[in-house]
C-alpha atoms as a printed R data frame, in Angstrom:
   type eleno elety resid chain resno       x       y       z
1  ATOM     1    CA   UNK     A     1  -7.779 176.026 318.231
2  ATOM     2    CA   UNK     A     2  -5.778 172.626 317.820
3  ATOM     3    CA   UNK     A     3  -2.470 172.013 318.416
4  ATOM     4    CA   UNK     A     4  -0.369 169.529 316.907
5  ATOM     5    CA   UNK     A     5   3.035 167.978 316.864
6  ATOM     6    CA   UNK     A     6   4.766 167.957 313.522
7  ATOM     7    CA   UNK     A     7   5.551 164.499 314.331
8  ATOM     8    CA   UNK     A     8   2.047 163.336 314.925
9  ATOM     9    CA   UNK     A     9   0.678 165.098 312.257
10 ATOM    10    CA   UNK     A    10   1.259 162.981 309.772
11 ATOM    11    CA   UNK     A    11  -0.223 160.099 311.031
12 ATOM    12    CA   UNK     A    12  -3.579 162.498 311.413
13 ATOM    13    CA   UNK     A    13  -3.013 164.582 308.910
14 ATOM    14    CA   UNK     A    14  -6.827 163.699 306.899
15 ATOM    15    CA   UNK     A    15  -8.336 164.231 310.179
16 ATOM    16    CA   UNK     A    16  -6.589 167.675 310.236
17 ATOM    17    CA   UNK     A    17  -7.990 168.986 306.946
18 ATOM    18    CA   UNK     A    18 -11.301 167.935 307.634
19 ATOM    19    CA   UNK     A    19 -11.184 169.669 310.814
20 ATOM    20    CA   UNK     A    20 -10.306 172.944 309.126
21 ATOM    21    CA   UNK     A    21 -12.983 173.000 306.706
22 ATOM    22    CA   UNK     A    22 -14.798 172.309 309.448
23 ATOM    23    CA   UNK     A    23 -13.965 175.703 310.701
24 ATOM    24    CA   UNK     A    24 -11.689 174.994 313.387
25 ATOM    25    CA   UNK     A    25  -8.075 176.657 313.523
26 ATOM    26    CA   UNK     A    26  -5.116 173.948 313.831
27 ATOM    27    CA   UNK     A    27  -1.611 174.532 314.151
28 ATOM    28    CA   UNK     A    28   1.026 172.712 313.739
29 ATOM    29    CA   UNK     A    29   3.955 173.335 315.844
30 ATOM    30    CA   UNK     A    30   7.906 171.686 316.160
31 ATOM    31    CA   UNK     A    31   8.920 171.663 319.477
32 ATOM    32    CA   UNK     A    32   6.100 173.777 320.643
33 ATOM    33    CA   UNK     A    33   6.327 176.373 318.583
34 ATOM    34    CA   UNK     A    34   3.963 177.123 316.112
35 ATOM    35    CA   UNK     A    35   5.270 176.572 312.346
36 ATOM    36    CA   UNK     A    36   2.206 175.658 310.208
37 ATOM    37    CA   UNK     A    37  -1.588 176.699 310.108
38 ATOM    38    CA   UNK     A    38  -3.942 174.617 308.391
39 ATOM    39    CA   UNK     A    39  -6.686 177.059 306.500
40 ATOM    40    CA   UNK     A    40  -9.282 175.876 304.131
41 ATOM    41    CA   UNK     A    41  -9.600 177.611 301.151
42 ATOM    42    CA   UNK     A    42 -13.432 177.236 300.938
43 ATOM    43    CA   UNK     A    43 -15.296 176.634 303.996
44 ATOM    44    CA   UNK     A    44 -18.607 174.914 304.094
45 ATOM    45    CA   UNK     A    45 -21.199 176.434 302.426
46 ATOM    46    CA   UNK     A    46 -23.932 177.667 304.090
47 ATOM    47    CA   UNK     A    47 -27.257 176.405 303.381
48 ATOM    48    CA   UNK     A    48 -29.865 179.305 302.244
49 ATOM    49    CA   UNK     A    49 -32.270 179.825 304.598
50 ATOM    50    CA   UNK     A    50 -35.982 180.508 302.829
51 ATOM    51    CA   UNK     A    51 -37.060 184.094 304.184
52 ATOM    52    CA   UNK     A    52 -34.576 185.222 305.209
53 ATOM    53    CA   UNK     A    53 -34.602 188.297 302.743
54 ATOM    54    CA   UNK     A    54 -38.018 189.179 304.236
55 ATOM    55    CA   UNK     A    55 -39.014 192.707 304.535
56 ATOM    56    CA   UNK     A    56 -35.987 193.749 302.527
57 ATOM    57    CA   UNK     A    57 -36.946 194.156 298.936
58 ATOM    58    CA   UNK     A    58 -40.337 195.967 297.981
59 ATOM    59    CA   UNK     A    59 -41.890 195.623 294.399
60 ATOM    60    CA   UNK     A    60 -43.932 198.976 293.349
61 ATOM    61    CA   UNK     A    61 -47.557 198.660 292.994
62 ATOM    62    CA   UNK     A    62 -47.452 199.344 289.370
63 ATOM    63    CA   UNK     A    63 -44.636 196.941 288.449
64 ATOM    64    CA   UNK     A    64 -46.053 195.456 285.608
65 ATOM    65    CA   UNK     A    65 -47.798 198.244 284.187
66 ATOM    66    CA   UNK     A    66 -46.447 199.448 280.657
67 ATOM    67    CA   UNK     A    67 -43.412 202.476 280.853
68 ATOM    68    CA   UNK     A    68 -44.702 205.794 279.178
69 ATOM    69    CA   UNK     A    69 -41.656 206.259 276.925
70 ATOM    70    CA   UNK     A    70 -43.270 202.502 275.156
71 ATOM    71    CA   UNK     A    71 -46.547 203.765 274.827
72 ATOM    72    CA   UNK     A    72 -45.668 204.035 270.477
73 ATOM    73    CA   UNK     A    73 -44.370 200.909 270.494
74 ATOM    74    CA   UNK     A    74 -47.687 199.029 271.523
């Protein structure tokens, strides 16, 4: 968590926000107090990670074979 003084704040304040997308917690505080906390409304978004889903689904043997209640129809 970072702590800030309202007064230097502004100067930084760019550097702040990008900080809490970043994930990190900041406050900002007025004579050490805490009066502000920065929070990003979306955080980064994860990158998908290929696999990682494996194990977890199973597909039937007979997937693709044709439903009885269709057998007219073909």
């Amino acid at each position: 968590m970072l702590n800030v003084d309202i007064t230097k704040a502004g100067d930084c304040l760019p550097e702040l926000v990008a900080q809490s997308i970043d994930g990190n917690r900041v406050v900002i505080t007025r004579n050490g107090k805490p009066v502000v906390k920065l929070v990003a409304l979306a955080g980064k978004k994860r990158k998908r990670k290929f696999g990682s889903a494996k194990g977890l689904i199973r597909i039937s043997d007979d997937f693709d074979e044709p439903l009885e209640d269709f057998k007219d129809y073909m």
